[in-house]
Each structure stands twice: as structure tokens, then as C-alpha cells.
ZANUKOL-653681 format. One line per field, with one value per residue (C-alpha): residue in one letter; residue number from 1; x, y, z. Coordinates in nm, 3 decimals, m for minus. Last residue first. Layout:
<sites>
volum	A  ...;
kese	NUM  ...;
px	X  ...;
py	Y  ...;
pz	Z  ...;
</sites>
This chain:
<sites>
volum	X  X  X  X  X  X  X  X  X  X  X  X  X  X  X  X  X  X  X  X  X  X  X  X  X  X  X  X  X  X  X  X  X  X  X  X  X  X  X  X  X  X  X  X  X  X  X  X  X  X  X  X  X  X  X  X  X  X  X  X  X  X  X  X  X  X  X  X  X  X  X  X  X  X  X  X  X  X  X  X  X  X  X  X  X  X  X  X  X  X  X  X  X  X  X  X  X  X  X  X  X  X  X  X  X  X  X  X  X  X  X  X  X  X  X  X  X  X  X  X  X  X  X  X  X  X  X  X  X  X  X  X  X  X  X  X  X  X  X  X  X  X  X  X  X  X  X  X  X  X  X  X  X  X  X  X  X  X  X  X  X  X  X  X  X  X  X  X  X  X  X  X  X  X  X  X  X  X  X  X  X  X  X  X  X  X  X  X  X  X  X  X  X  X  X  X  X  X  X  X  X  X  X  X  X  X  X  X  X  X  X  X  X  X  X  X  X  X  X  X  X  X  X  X  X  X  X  X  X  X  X  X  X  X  X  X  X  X  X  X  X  X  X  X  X  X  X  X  X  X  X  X  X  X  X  X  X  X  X  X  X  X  X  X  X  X  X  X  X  X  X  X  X  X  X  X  X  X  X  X  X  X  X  X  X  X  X  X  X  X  X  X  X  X  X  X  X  X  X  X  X  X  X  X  X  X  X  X  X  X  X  X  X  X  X  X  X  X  X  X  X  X  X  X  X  X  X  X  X  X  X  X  X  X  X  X  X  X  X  X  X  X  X  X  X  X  X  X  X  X  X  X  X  X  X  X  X  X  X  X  X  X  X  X  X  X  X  X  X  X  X  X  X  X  X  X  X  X  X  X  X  X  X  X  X  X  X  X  X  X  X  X  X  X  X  X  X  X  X  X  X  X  X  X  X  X  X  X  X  X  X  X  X  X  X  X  X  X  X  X  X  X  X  X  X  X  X  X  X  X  X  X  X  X  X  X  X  X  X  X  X  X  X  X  X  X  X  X  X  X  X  X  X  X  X  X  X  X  X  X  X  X  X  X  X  X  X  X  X  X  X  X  X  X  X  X  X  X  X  X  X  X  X  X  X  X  X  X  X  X  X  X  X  X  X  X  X  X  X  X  X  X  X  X  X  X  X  X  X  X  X  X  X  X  X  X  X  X  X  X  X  X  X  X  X  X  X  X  X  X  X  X  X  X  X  X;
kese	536  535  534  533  532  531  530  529  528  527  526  525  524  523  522  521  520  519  518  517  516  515  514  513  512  511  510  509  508  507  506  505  504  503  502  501  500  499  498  497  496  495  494  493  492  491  490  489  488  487  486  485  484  483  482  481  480  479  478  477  476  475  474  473  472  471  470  469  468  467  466  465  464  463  462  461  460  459  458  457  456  455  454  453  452  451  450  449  448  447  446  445  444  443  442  441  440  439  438  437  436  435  434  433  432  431  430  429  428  427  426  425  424  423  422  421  420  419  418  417  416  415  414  413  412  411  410  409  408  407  406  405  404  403  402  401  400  399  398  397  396  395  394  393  392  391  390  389  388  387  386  385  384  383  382  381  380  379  378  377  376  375  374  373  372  371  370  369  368  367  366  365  364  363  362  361  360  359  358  357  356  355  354  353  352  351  350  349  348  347  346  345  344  343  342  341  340  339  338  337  336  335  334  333  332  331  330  329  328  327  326  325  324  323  322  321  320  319  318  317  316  315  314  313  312  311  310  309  308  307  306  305  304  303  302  301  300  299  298  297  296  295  294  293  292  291  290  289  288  287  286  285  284  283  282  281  280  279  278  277  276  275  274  273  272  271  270  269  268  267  266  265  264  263  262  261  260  259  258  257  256  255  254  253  252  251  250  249  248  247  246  245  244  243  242  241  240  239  238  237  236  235  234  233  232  231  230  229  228  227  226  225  224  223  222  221  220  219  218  217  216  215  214  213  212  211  210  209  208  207  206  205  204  203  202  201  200  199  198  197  196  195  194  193  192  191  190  189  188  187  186  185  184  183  182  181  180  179  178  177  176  175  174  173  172  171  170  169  168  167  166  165  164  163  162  161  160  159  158  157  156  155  154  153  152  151  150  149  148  147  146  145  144  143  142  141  140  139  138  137  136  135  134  133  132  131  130  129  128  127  126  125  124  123  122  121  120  119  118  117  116  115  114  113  112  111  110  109  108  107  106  105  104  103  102  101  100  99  98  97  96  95  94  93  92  91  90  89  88  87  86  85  84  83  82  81  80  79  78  77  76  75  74  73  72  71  70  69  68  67  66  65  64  63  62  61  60  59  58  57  56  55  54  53  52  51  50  49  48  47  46  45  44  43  42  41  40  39  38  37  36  35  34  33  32  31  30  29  28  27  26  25  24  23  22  21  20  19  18  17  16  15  14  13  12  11  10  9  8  7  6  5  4  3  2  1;
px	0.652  1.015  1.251  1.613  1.902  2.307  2.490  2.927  3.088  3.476  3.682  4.052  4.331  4.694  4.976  5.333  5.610  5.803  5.505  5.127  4.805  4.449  4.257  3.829  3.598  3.239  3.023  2.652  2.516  2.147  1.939  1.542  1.335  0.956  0.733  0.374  0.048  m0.308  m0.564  m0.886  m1.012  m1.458  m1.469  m1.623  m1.935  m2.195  m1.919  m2.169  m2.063  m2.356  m2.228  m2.327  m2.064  m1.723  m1.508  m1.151  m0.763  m0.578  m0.175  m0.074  0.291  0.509  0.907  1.146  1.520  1.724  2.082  2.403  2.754  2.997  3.323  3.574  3.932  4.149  4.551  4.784  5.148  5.478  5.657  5.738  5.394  5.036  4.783  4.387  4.207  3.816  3.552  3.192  3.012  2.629  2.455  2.097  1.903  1.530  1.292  0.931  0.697  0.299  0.028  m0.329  m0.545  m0.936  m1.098  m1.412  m1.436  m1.675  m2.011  m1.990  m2.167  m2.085  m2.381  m2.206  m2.157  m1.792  m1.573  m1.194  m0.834  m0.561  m0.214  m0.105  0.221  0.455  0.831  1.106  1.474  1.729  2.118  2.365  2.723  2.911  3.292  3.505  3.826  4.079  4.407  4.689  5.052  5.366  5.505  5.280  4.878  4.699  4.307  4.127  3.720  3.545  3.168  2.963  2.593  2.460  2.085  1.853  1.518  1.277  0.925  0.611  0.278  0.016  m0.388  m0.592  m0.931  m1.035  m1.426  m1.419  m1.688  m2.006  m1.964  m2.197  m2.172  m2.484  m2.472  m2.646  m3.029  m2.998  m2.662  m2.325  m2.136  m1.795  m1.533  m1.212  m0.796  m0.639  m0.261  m0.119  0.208  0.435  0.787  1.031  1.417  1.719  2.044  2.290  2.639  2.898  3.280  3.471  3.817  4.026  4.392  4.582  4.186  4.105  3.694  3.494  3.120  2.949  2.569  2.491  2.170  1.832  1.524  1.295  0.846  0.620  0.288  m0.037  m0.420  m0.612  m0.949  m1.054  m1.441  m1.416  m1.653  m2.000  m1.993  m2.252  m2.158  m2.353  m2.164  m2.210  m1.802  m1.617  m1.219  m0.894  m0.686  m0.282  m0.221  0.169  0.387  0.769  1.010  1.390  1.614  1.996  2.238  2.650  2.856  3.207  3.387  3.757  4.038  4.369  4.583  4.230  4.038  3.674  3.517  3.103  2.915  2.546  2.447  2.044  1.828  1.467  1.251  0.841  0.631  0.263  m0.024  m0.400  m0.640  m0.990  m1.082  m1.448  m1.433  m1.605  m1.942  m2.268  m2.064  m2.242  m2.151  m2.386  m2.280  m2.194  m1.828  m1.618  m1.259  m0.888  m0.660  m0.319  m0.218  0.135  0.352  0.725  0.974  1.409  1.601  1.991  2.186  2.561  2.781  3.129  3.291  3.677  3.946  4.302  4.484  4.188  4.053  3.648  3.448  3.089  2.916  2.491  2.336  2.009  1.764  1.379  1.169  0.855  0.614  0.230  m0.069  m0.421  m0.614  m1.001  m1.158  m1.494  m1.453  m1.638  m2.049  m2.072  m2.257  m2.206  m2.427  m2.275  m2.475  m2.193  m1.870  m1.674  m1.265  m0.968  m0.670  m0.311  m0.201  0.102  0.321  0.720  0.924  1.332  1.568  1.919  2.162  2.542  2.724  3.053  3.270  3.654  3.897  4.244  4.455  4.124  3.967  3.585  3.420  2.998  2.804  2.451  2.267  1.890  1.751  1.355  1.185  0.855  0.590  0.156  m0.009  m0.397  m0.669  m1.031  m1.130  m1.504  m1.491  m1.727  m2.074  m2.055  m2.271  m2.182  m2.440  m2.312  m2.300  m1.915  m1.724  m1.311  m0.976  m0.763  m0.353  m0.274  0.114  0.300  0.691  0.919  1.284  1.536  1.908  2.106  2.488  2.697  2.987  3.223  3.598  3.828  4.162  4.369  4.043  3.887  3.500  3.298  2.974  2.766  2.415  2.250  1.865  1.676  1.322  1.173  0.752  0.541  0.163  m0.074  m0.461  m0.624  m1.062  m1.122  m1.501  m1.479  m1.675  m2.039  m2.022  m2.305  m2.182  m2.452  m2.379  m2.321  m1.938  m1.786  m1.371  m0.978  m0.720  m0.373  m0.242  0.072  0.256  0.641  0.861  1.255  1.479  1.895  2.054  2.417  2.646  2.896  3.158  3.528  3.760  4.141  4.323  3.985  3.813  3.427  3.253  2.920  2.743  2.365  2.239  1.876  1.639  1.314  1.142  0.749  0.519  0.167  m0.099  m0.477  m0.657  m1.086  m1.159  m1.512  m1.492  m1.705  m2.076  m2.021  m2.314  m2.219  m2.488  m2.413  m2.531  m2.211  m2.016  m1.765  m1.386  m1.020  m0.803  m0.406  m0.385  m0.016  0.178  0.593  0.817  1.209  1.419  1.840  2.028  2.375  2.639  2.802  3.100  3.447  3.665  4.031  4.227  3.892  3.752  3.370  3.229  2.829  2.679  2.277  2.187  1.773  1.598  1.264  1.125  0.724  0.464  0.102;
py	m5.962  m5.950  m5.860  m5.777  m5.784  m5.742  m5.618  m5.625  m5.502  m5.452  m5.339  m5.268  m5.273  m5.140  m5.113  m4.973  m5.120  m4.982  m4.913  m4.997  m5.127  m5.086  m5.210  m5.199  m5.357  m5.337  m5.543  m5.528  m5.621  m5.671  m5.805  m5.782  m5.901  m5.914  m6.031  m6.033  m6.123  m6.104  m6.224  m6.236  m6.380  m6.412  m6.580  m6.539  m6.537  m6.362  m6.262  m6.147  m6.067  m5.922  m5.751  m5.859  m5.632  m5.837  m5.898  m5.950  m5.857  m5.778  m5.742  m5.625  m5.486  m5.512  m5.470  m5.355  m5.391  m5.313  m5.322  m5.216  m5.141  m5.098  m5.026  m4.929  m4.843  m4.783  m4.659  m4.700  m4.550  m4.592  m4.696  m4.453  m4.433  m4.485  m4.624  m4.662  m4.719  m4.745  m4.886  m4.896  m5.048  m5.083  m5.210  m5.214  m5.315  m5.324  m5.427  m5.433  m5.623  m5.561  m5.698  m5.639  m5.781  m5.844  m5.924  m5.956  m6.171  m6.089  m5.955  m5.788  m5.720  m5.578  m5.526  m5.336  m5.377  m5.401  m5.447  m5.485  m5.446  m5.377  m5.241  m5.153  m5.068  m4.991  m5.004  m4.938  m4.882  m4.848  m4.801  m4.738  m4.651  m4.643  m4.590  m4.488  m4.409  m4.367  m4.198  m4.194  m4.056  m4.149  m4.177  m4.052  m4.060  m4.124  m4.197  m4.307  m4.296  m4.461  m4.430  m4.569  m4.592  m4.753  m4.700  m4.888  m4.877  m5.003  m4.991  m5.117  m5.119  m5.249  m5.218  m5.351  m5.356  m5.461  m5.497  m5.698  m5.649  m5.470  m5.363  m5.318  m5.129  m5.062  m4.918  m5.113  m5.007  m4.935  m4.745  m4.886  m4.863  m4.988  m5.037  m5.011  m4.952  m4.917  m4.815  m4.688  m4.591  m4.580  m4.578  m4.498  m4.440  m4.376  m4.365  m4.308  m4.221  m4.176  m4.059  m4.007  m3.945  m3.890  m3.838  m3.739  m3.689  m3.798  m3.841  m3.966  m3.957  m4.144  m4.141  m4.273  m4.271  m4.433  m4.427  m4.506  m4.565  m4.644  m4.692  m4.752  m4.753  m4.898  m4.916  m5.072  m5.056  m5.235  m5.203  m5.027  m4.876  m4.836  m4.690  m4.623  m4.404  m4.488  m4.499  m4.523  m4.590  m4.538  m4.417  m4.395  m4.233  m4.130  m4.138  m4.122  m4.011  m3.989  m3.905  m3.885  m3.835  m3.762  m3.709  m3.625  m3.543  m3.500  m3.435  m3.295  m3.283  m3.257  m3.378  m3.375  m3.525  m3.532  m3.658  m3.667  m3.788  m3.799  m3.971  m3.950  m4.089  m4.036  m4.223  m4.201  m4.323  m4.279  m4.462  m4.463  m4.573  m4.581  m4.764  m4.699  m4.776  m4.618  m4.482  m4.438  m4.180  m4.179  m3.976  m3.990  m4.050  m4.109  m4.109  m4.049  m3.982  m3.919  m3.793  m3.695  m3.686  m3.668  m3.591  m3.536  m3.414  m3.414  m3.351  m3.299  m3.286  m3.139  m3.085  m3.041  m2.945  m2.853  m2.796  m2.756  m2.928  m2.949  m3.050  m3.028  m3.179  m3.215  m3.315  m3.405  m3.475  m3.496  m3.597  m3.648  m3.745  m3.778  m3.879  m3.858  m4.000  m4.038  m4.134  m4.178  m4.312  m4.314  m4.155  m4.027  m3.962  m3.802  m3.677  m3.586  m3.632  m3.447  m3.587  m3.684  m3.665  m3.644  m3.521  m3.480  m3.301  m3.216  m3.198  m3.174  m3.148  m3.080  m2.982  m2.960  m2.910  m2.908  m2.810  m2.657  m2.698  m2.548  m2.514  m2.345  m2.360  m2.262  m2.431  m2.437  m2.594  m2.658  m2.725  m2.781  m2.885  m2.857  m2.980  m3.043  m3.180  m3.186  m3.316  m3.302  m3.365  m3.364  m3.504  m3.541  m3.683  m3.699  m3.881  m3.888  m3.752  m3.570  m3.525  m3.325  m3.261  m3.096  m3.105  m3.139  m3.267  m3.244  m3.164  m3.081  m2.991  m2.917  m2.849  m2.783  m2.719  m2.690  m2.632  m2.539  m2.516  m2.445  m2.384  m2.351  m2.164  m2.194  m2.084  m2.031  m1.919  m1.834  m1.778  m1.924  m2.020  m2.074  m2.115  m2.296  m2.290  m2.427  m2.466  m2.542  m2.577  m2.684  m2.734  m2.838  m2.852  m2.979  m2.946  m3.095  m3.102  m3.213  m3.273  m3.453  m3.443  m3.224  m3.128  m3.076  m2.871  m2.823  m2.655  m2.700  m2.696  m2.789  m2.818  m2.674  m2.616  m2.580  m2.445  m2.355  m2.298  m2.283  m2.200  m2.118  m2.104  m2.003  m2.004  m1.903  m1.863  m1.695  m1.695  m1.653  m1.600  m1.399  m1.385  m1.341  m1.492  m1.530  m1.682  m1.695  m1.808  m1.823  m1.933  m2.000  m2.125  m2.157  m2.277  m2.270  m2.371  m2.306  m2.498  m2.503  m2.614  m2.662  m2.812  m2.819  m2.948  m2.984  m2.851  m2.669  m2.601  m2.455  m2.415  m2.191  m2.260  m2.081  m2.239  m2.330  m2.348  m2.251  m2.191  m2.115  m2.004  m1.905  m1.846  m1.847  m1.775  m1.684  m1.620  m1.589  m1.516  m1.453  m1.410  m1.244  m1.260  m1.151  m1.098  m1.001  m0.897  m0.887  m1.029  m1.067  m1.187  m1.265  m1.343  m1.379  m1.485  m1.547  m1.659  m1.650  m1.799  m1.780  m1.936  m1.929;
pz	m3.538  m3.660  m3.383  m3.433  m3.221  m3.289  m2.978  m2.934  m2.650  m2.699  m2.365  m2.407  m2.208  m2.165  m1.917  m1.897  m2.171  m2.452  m2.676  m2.451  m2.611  m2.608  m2.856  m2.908  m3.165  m3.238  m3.470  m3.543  m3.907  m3.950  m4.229  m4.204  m4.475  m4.480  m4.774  m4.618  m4.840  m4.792  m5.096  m5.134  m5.469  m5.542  m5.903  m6.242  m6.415  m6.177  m5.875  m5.614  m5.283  m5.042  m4.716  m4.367  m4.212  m4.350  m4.697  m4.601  m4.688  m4.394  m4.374  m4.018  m3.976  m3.712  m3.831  m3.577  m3.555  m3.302  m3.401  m3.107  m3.129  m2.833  m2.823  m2.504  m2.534  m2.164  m2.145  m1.864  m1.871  m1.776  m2.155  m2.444  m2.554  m2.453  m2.731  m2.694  m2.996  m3.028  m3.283  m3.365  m3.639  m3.711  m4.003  m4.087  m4.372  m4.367  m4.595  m4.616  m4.801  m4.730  m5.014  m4.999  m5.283  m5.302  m5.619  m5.754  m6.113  m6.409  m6.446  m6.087  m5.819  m5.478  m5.196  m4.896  m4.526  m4.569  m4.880  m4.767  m4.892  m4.608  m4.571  m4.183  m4.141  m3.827  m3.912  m3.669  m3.684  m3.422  m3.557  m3.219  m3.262  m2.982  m2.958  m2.614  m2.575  m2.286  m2.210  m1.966  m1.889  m1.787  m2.139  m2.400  m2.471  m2.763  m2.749  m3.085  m3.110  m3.411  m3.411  m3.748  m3.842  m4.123  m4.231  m4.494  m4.503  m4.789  m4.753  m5.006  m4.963  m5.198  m5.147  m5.450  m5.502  m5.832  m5.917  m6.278  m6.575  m6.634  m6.275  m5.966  m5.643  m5.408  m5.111  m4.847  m4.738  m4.482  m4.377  m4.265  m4.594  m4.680  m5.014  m4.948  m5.055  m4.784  m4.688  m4.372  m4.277  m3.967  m4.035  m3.800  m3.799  m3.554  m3.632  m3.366  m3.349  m3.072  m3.036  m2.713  m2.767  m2.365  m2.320  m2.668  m2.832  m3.159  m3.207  m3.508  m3.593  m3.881  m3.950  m4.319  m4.391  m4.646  m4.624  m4.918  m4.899  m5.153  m5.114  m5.314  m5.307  m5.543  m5.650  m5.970  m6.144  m6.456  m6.737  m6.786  m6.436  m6.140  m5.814  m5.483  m5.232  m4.814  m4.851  m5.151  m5.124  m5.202  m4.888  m4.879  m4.501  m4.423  m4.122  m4.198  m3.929  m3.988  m3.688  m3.788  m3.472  m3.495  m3.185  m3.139  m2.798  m2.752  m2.462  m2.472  m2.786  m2.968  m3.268  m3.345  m3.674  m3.714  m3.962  m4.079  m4.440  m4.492  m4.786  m4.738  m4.998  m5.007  m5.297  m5.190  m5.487  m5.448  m5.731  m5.766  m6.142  m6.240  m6.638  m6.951  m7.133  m6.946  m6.630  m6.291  m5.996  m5.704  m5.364  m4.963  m4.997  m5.270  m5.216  m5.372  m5.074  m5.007  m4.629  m4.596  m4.224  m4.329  m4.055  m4.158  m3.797  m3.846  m3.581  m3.598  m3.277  m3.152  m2.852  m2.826  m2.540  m2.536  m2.840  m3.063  m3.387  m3.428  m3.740  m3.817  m4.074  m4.150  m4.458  m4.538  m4.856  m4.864  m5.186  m5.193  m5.443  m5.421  m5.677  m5.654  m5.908  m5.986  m6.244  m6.472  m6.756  m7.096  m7.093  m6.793  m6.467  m6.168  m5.880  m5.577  m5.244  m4.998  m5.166  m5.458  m5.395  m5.507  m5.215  m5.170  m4.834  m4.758  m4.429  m4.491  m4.204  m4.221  m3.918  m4.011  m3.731  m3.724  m3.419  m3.297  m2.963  m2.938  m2.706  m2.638  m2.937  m3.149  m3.471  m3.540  m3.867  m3.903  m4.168  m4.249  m4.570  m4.615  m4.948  m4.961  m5.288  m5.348  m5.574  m5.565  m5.812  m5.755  m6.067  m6.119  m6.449  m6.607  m6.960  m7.302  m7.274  m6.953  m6.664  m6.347  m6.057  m5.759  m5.395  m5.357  m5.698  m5.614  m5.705  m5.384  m5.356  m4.991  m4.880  m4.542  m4.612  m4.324  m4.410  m4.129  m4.140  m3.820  m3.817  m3.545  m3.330  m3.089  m3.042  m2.767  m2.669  m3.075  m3.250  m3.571  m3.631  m3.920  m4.003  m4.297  m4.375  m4.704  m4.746  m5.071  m5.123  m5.474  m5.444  m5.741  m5.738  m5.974  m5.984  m6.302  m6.311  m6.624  m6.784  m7.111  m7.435  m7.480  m7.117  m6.860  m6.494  m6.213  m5.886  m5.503  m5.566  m5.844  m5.767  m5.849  m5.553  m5.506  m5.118  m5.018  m4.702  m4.737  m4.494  m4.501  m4.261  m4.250  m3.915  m3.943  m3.594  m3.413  m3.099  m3.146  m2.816  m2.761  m3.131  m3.295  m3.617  m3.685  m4.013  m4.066  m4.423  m4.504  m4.824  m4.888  m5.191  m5.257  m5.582  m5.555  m5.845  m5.821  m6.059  m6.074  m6.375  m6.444  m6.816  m6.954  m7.284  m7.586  m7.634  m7.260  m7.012  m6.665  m6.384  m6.083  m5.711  m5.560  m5.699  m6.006  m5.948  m6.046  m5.664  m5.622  m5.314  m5.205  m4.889  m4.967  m4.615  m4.663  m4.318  m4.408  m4.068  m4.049  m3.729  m3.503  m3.199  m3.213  m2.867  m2.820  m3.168  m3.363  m3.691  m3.792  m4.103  m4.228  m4.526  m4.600  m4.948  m4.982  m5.348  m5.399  m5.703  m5.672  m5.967  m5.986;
</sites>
């Protein structure tokens, strides 16, 4: 199944005292996209039985506003777009036998793209803003529930799932009198990516038997808005990014056996976020700028069997696999003649976890034995890396006074758990039995804030404050172990477990603040500088 929707909204209002409007672009895609056997059915094939799902989205939005009026100016663009999709191909409670391979393939693409802009001129006052809002909630399955399925060469189960979010917000308002504006982009994406064998499935084949699950996401995020007025302006940009995936390749509850070829459980999570946010606000009178970035990332990665018994001719491998990229820029300026105000924040969590496993709790244990090795492997990777920036400048002129103020605050936090474990189960293998779970996580954080404070002409008093602060989190727990009275059996080779931690955390904090006075009066300035970090 494929959708292209594409959305233009475009909005303009002019009057001599008062203008007010705006534009508002609303696109929602619901698909099922389903290829299966039920229903108690029995398929025989002398070569292939192949079942496919795929749905491709592309969504796209452009909303524009602009107002102008010699008295006041008032308007906005909101542009949304949702996107609820689900890809699905499995046997349920019936029997499939195939000469060659069995294939169940379900791949899902999603393209959404979000662009808002308003504008705002008047000659008294002028606000306006721009809101951009992508949520995309995703469920690609292949899967074996209740069934028998025998093949003579492989049996595959595959779900792709990929997406990629744009939302871009922008804001501009001019006046003589005053002017505020704002910037939001608000961007969640929620799939599911799932391969599974459940409810006393019976498999059995001649080559491989596998099963992959694979995510990408992709999220980008911008967010500007820019202020000028003669007497007062307030401006902000807010950009809101939140992935929550799950990514799962399981058995649960069923038999598969291979005569010469491999089982492969695998689950793979890439998610990148990548989000600009600025804000500029300049007055003759006072200023206000503030730019925020909030990215959330909280993702499962699960390859396992549970209460399953599994025989293979070779290898049997499960891995699970994480990757996870953040990256921002938050910057946020003020220029005001008697008080510039100008703050950013950056704020980012992680909380992921990855396991790779194989457990039972029942009597008698579930069984698991390989011609070969038994490789579980849990790896979790995380790179973050934000900078955050607030420069605020004050000018005032003889007799007079001004004061600035620039914060810029970077917070980032990273809760992963990675772990490799057999529990309560009897594990044999021909060759060597190993355990792996490896965490490394990297953050990179700079934060920079400065002010400027200047009074001219003598007979004045200006004020600059700066502050910068760093907080950085990393508590992660690494586990690789065998527990729950199971049986280990390594019959030629060796028994490995091995937890590792590679953690990194580099942190740059500095703020500076001047206040001075041309051709006398008084001046002063106020720098407070912060760098922490915490590694647990």
C-alpha cells in the first residue's frame, strides 16, 4: 500500500487598524497492510511459500501566515500531520509445508514533513507563531502463532520498519511598539517492530531458521523566531523531539529445530535526532529571547526465547542491538537599549534497554542445543552531543541604565540497561557458549553564555549577568550472567561471559559578563560559571 498526501495552507491579512488570521494544514494517513494464513487452513507448496506486506507513507505540510496593519497584527500557522499505520504478514492456527523456503517479509516506510512559518508586521503591536506537529505511531509484525510450518530449505520472518520526521518552525514579528513571536515543533514517533514465534509453534527446517527485526528512525527539528520592535520584545522557540520504539525478535512458548543450518534472533534500533532551535530579539527598550530543545529517547531491543525449546544443526546466535544519535544546537540572543534577557536550555534523556536472553521457569527446563556455538550478544551504543548558547547585550545612553542577563543551561541524562543472560534453562552446545553485553556511551556537552552591558556619554549605571551550567548523567547497568539453576554445557569448547562499560563524558561550561561605562558613570558585571557531571 502506498499514500502521498500532500497539504499547502496560505494565509494573508492587511488592514489600516487591526489584522488578525491565520493557516491551518491537518493531514492524518490510517492503513492496514495485512498478507496471512488462518483460520485453521493448511498450505502445501513444492517450492516457495512467500507472505509480503508493505505500505509506504510520504506526508508533507506547508502552512504560511502572514499579517500586516498600521494599528496591531495578530496571526498564526499550525500545520499537523498524523500517521497511524500498521504492516502485518503471519500463520496463524494453521499448517504451512514448503518444497524450498517459507518467507514471511513485512516492510514499512514512513516520510513526514512539516513546515510552518508566520509572519507579523504592524506599526503598534505585533504577535504571532508557528506550531508544527508530527506524530507518527507505527507496527510492522511477521510472525508464526499456533501453527505448524516445515520447510525443506529456510524459514525467514522479517519487519522493516524506517522513518523520517521533518518539522520546521518559524517565526518573524516587527512593530514600533512591541512585538512577541514563538517557534514550536512538537515531534513523537511510537513504532513498533516485531518477529516473533508464539503460542506452541511448531517449526522445523531443513537450512536456517531466522528471525530479524530491524528499526530506523530518523527525526529532524528546527525552530526560529525573531523579534525587532521599538519598545518591547518577547520571543521563544521550543522544540519538543520524543522517541518511544519497542524492537523485538522472540520465541515464546514453541519448538523450532533445524537439521543443517543456523536459528538467528536478531533485533536492531538505530534512532537519530538532530534539532536546531534559535531565537534573536532586539529592542530600543527592553528584550526577551529564549530557545529550549527537549529530546526524549526510550526504546526496548529484545532477542530472546522464553519457555521455547530449540535444536539447530549449526550456530544458534541471538543478538540484540542499539544505536542511539542526538545531537542540538540551542542558541538564543537578546539586544535591548535598557534590559536583553536571553536564555537557552538543552535538555536530553535516554533511557534504553537492550537484552539479548535465553529463560524458562517451567519443569522441566527448556531445552536449547547447537551443533556448534550458542551466541548471545547484547550491544548498546549512545552518542549525545548538545551545545547550548545565550548571549544578551544591554545599551543604554547618557543618564540612563540597562542590564543583561545570559544563561544557557545543557542537562543530559542517559539510563541504559544492556544485558546477556540464560536463566533456568539447559544450553548445549558442540562448540563454545557465549555471553556478551557491551554498554559505551558518549556524551558531549558544551555550554556558553554571555552578557554586555554598555552606557554612553557618561551618568549612567549599567548591570551584565552570565551564567552557564553542565549536568551530566550517565547510569547504566551492564549484566552478563547465567542464573535460575540452569544447565551450561559447552561439550568441546568454552563457557565466556562477558560485561563491558566504555563511558565518556566531556563537558564545557563557561560564561562571561562586561559592564562598562564611555565618558564616565558606573558599570558592573556579574559572570557565574557551572561545569558538573556525574558518572555512576
Amino acid at each position: 500500500h502506498s499514500s502521498y498526501v500532500f497539504n499547502l495552507a496560505v494565509g494573508g491579512q492587511f488592514a489600516s487598524n487591526f489584522a488578525i488570521g491565520g493557516s491551518v494544514g491537518v493531514n492524518t494517513v490510517v492503513n492496514t497492510t495485512e498478507s496471512y494464513i488462518a483460520g485453521d487452513s493448511r498450505a502445501l507448496a513444492a517450492k516457495d511459500v512467500v507472505l509480503k506486506a508493505q505500505d509506504l507513507s510520504i506526508v508533507g505540510v506547508l502552512t504560511g501566515s502572514v499579517q500586516g496593519s498600521k494599528g496591531a497584527a495578530v496571526g498564526a500557522a499550525v500545520s499537523v500531520n498524523t500517521v497511524v499505520n500498521t504492516a502485518a504478514t503471519h500463520i496463524t492456527g494453521s499448517e504451512v509445508i514448503a518444497g524450498r523456503d517459507v518467507r514471511l517479509d513485512s516492510d514499512m516506510t514512513s516520510v513526514v514533513v512539516n513546515l510552518a512559518a508566520g509572519g507579523g508586521v504592524a506599526q503598534q503591536f505585533a504577535a504571532g507563531g508557528s506550531i508544527a506537529v508530527n506524530t507518527v505511531v507505527n507496527t510492522t509484525e511477521a510472525y508464526i502463532k499456533g501453527s505448524t510450518v516445515t520447510a525443506s530449505n529456510d524459514i525467514a520472518l522479517s519487519a522493516d520498519n524506517a522513518a523520517v520526521v521533518v518539522g520546521a518552525a518559524g517565526s518573524v514579528q516587527g512593530s514600533k511598539g512591541g512585538a512577541i513571536g514563538a517557534a514550536v515543533t512538537v515531534n513523537t514517533i511510537v513504532d513498533t517492530v516485531s518477529t516473533r514465534v508464539e503460542e506452541n509453534s511448531i517449526v522445523n527446517a531443513g537450512g536456517n531458521v531466522s528471525l530479524n527485526s530491524h528499526k530506523t528512525s530518523v527525526l529532524a527539528s528546527l525552530a526560529v523566531s525573531g523579534q525587532l520592535a521599538e519598545t518591547f520584545t518577547a520571543g521563544a522557540s521550543v522544540a519538543v523531539n520524543t522517541m518511544v520504539n519497542k524492537t523485538e525478535a522472540i520465541v515464546t512458548e514453541s519448538t523450532i529445530h533445524t537439521i543443517g543450518g543456523d536459528i538467528l534472533i536478531s533485533a536492531k534500533d538505530t534512532s537519530v535526532i538532530g534539532s536546531l532551535v534559535g531565537s534573536v530579539s532586539g529592542s530600543r527598550g527592553a528584550s526577551i529571547g529564549a530557545a529550549v530543545a527537549v529530546n526524549t529517547i526510550v526504546n526496548d531491543i529484545f532477542a530472546y526465547t522464553k519457555e521455547s525449546d530449540l535444536g539447530a544443526g549449526r550456530d544458534i546466535r541471538l543478538t540484540a542491538d542499539n544505536l542511539t544519535v542526538i545531537g542540538n544546537l540551542v542558541i538564543s540572543g537578546a539586544v535591548g537599549k535598557y534590559v536583553a534577557i536571553g536564555g537557552a536550555v538543552a535538555v536530553n534523556t535516554v533511557v534504553n534497554r537492550t537484552e539479548a536472553y535465553i529463560s524458562g521457569t517451567t519443569t522441566p527446563m527448556p531445552e536449547i542445543s547447537a551443533g556448534n556455538n550458542i551466541a548471545i550478544n547484547a550491544s548498546d551504543q549512545s552518542v549525545i552531543v548538545a551545545v547550548a548558547g545565550g548571549l544578551s547585550i544591554g545599551v543604554t545612553e547618557s543618564g540612563g541604565g540597562s542590564g543583561s542577563i545570559g544563561v544557557s543551561v545543557a542537562v543530559t541524562n542517559t539510563h541504559n540497561t544492556t544485558k546477556a543472560y540464560i536463566s533456568g534453562s539447559s544450553v548445549t552446545s558442540n562448540g563454545t557458549i557465549d555471553l556478551d553485553a557491551t554498554s559505551s556511551s558518549l556524551i558531549v556537552s558544551v555550554s556558553v553564555a554571555g552578557s554586555l552591558g554598555v552606557v554612553t556619554g557618561g551618568g549612567g549605571v549599567v548591570g551584565a549577568g552570565a551564567g552557564a551550567v553542565s549536568v551530566n548523567i550517565i547510569d547504566n547497568t551492564i549484566e552478563s550472567y547465567i542464573s535460575g539453576n540452569s544447565q551450561i554445557t559447552a561439550q568441546t569448547g568454552s563457557v565466556l561471559l562477558n560485561a563491558t562499560d566504555n563511558s565518556d563524558i566531556i563537558a564545557i561550561g563557561g560564561a562571561l559578563s562586561l559592564g562598562f561605562a564611555i565618558g564616565g558613570g558606573g558599570g558592573g558585571g556579574l559572570t557565574i560559571g557551572a561545569v558538573s557531571y556525574t558518572h555512576l
